[in-house]
BASE-30186 format. One record per residue (C-alpha): residue number from 1; residue in three letters; x, y, z. Coordinates in steps of 0.02 Angstrom, whole numbers, plus 32768, in hexadecimal, padded with zeros to 4 digits. Layout:
{NUM, ALA, {X, Y, Z}}
...
***
This chain:
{1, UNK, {165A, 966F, 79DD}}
{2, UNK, {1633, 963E, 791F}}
{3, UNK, {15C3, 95C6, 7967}}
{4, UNK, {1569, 9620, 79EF}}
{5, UNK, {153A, 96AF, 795A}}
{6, UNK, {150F, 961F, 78DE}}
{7, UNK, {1487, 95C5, 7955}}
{8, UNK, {143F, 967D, 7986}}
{9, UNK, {142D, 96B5, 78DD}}
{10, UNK, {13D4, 9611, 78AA}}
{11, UNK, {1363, 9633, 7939}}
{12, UNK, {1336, 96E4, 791E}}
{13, UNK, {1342, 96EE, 785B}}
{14, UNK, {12DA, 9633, 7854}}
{15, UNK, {136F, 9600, 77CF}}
{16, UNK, {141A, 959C, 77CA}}
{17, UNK, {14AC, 960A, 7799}}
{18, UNK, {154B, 960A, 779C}}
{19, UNK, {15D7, 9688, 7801}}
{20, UNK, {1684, 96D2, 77B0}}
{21, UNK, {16E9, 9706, 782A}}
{22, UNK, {1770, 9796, 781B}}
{23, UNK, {17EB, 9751, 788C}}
{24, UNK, {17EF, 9696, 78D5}}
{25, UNK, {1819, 967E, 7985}}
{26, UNK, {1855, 95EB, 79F0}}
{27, UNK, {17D7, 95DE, 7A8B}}
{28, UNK, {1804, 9641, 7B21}}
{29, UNK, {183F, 96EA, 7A89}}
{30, UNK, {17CE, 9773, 7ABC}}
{31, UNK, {1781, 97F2, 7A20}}
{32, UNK, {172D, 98A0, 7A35}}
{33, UNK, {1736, 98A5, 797F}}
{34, UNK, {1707, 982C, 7928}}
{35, UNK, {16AD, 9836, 7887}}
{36, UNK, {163C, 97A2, 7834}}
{37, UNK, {15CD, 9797, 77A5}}
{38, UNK, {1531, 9737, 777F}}
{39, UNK, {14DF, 971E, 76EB}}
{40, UNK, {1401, 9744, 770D}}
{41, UNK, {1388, 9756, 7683}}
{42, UNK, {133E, 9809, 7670}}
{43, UNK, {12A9, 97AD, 767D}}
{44, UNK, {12E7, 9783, 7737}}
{45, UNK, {1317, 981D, 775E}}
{46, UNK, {1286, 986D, 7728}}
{47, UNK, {120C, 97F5, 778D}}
{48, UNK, {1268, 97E7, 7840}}
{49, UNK, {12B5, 9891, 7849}}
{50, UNK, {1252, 9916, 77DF}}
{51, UNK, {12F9, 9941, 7773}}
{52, UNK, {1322, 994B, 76C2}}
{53, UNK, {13C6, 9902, 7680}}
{54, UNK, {1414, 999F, 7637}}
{55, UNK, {14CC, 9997, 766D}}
{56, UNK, {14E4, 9A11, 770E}}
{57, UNK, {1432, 99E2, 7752}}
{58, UNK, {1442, 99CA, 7813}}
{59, UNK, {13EC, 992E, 7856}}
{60, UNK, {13E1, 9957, 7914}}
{61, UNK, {1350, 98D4, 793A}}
{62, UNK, {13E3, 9849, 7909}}
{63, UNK, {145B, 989E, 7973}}
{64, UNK, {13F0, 988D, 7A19}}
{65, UNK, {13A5, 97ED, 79E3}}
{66, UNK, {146B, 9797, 79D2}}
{67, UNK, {149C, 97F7, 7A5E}}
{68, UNK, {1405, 97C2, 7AD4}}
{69, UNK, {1436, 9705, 7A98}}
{70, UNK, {14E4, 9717, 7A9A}}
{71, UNK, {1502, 9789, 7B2B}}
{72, UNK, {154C, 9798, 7B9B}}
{73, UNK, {1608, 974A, 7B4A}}
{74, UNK, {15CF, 9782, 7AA7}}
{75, UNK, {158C, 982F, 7A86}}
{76, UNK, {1558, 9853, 79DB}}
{77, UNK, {1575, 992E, 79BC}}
{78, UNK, {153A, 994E, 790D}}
{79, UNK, {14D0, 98EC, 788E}}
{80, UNK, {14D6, 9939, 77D4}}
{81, UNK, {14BD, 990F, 774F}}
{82, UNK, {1569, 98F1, 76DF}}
{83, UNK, {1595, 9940, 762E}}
{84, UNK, {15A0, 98C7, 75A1}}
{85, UNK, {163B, 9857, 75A2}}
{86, UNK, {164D, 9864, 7659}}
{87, UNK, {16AF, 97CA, 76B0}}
{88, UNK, {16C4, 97DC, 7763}}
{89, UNK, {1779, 9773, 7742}}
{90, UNK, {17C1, 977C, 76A6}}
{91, UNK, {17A2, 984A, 7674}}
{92, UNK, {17F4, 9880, 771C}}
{93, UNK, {189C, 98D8, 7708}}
{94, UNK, {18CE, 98B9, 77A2}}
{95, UNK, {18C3, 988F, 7868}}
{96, UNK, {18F4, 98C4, 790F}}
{97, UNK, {1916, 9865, 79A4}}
{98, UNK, {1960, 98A1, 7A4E}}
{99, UNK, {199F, 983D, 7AD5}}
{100, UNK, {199B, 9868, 7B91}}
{101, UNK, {1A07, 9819, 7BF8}}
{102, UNK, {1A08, 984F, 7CC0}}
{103, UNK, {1AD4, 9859, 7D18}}
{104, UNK, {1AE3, 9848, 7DD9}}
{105, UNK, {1AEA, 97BD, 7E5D}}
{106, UNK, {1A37, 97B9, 7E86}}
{107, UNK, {19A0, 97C7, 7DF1}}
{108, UNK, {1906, 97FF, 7E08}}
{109, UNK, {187B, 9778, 7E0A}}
{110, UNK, {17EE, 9800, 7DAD}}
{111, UNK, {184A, 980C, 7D22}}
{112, UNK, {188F, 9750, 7D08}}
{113, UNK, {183F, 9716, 7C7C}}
{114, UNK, {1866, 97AC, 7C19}}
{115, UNK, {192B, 97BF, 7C46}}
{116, UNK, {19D3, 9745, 7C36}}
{117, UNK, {1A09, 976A, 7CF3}}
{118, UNK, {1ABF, 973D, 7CC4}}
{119, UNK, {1AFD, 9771, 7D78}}
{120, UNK, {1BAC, 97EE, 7DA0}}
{121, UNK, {1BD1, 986F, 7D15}}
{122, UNK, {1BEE, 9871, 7C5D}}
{123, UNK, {1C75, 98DB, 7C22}}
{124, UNK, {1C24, 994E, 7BA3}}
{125, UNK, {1CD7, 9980, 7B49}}
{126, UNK, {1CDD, 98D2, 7B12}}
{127, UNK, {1C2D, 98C7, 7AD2}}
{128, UNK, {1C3B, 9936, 7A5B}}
{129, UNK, {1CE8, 9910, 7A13}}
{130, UNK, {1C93, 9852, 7A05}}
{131, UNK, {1BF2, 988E, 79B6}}
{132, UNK, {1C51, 9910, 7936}}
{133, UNK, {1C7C, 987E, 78B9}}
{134, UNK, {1BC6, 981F, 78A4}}
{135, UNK, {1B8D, 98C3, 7837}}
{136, UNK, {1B81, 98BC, 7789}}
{137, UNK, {1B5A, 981E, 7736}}
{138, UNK, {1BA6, 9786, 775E}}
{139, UNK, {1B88, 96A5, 7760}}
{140, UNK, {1B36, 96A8, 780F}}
{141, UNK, {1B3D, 95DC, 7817}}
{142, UNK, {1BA4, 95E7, 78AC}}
{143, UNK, {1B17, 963D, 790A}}
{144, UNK, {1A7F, 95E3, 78B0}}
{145, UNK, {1A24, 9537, 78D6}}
{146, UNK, {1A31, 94FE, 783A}}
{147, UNK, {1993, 94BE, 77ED}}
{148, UNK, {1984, 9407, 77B3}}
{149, UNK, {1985, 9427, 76F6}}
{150, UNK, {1A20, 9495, 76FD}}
{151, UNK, {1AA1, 9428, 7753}}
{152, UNK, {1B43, 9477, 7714}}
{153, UNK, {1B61, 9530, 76BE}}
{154, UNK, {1B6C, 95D4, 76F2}}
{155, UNK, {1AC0, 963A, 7738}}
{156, UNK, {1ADD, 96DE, 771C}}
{157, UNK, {1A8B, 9780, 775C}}
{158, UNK, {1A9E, 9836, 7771}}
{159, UNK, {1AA6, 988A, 7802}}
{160, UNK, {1A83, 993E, 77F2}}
{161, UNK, {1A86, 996D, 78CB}}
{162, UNK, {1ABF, 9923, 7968}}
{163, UNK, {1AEA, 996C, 79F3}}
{164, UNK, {1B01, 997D, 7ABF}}
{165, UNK, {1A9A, 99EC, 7B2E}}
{166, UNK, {1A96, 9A0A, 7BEC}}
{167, UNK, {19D5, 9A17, 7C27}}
{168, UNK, {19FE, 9A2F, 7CE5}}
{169, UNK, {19BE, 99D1, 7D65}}
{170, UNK, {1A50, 992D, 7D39}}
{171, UNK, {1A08, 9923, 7C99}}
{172, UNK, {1A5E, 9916, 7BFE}}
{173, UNK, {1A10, 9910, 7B3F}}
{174, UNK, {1A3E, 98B6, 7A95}}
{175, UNK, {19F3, 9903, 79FF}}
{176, UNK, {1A03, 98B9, 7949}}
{177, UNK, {19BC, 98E3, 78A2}}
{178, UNK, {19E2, 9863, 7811}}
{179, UNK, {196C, 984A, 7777}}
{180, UNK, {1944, 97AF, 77A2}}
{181, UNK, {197A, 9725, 783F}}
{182, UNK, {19AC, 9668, 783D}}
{183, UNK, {1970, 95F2, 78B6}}
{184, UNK, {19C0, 9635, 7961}}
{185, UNK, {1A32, 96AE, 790F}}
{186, UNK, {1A09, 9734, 7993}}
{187, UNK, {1A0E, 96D6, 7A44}}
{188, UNK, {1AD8, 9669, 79F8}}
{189, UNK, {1B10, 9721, 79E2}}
{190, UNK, {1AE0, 9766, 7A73}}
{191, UNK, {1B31, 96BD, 7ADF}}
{192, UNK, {1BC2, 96DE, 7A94}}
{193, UNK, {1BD8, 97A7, 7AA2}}
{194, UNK, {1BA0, 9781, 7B68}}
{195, UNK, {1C3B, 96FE, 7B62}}
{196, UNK, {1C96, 978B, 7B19}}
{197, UNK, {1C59, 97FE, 7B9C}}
{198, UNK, {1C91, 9776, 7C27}}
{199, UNK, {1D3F, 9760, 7BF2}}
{200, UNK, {1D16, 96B7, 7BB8}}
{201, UNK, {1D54, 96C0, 7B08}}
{202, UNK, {1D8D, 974F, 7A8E}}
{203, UNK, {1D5E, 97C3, 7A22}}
{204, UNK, {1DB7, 977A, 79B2}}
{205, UNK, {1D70, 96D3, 79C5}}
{206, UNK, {1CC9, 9713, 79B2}}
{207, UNK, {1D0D, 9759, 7901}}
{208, UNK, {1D76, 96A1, 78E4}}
{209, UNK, {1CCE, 9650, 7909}}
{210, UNK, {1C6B, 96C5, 787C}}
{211, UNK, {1CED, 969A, 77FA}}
{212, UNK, {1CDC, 95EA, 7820}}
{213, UNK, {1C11, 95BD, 77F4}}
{214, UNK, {1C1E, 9544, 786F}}
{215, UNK, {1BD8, 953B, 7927}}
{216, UNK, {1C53, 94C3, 7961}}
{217, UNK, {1C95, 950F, 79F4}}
{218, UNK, {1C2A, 95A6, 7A0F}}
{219, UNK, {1BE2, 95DE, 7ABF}}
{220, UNK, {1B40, 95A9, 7AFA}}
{221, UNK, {1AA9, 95FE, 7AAC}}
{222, UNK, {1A60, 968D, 7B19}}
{223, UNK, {19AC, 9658, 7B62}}
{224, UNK, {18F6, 9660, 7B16}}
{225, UNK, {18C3, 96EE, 7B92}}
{226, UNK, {191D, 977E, 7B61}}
{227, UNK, {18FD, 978A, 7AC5}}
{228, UNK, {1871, 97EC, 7A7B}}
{229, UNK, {183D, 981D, 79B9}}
{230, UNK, {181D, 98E9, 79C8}}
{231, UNK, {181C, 9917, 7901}}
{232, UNK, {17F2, 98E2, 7869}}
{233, UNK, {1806, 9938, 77C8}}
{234, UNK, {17AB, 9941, 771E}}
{235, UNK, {17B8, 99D4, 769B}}
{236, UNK, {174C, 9A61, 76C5}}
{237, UNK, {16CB, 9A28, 762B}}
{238, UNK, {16A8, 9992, 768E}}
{239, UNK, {169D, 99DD, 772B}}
{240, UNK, {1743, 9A1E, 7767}}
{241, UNK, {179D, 99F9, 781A}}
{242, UNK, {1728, 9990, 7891}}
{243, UNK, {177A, 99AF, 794F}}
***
């Protein structure tokens, strides 16, 4: 995606610039809100779209431009202009994923790239007893890829929300809120809660595995396709909840 909105902004703004992402995804993670940042000169801005630079100033002639480029995987909602200090990454206070997964013998082909089909039923007691214990903060190596330059050591996080929802129709939804996500943290938790859910290991070996920092042992990580980033979060000076 970075990529895609880097080449159409170099095309439509006539300069190189560089993309901050709020939220990294692995390819074949979905976003409906995702929030990036570019740095333009006000001279820019004032020449290609007939805006000022005062923070809160709406660009919508960027919007349609990216979005005419980009479209139709990537659909750009809202250009503005960002209040001093702004970074897309580093000032959000936190993120929301959700996870859908779809139960039942037979999935539905319309909705396969957007759903783990997992196939029979989940027992939803279990869920929930397995999910209770990843709140709060706690060394999440046992559900990270670690990345090269930390080896060894504990990766901590804080999870703030997660929980299990019936939508209906078979399908069955993750959420998560944490300040911040390692590599893969989301889709290793939600393998091994659907393990859980299967009968295929514990509770308590979920919680054994949490204490332990280490992924030796744990389920298979749950797919690229069900996963989706749905919120981010800054403080409301820089711009509030983006969902």
């Amino acid at each position: 995606m970075a990529g895609a909105i880097v080449a159409a902004v170099d095309q439509v703004a006539g300069a190189e610039v560089q993309v901050t992402c709020a939220g990294r995804t692995d390819a074949g993670v979905h976003a409906l809100a995702q929030v990036v940042h570019i740095d333009l000169e006000a001279s820019v801005l004032e020449a290609r779209f007939a805006t000022g630079s005062e923070p809160g100033t709406e660009i919508p002639g960027l919007a349609r431009s990216l979005t005419s480029l980009c479209g139709p995987g990537i659909v750009v909602w809202r250009a503005v202009v960002a209040p001093d200090g702004f970074d897309a990454r580093r000032s959000a206070t936190a993120r929301r994923y959700r996870y859908d997964l779809e139960l039942g013998e037979r999935g539905d082909p319309l909705r396969r790239n957007f759903v783990w089909h997992v196939g029979g039923e989940l027992d939803l007691a279990v869920l929930r007893i397995a999910t209770d214990p990843i709140l709060g903060e706690h060394d999440f190596g046992a559900f990270c890829r670690r990345p090269p330059d930390r080896p060894t050591g504990p990766i901590t996080r804080r999870v703030s929300d997660a929980r299990w929802s019936l939508l209906g129709d078979g399908l069955l939804r993750f959420e998560i809120e944490a300040g911040s996500f390692c590599h893969q943290m989301v889709r290793s938790l939600v393998g091994a809660l659907v393990a859980a859910g299967q009968g295929r290991i514990r509770p308590s070996d979920l919680v054994t595995l949490l204490h332990s920092g280490r992924r030796d042992g744990a389920p298979t990580i749950a797919p690229p396709r069900g996963l989706c980033l749905v919120a981010v979060r800054y403080p409301e000076a820089l711009g509030g909840t983006w969902c």
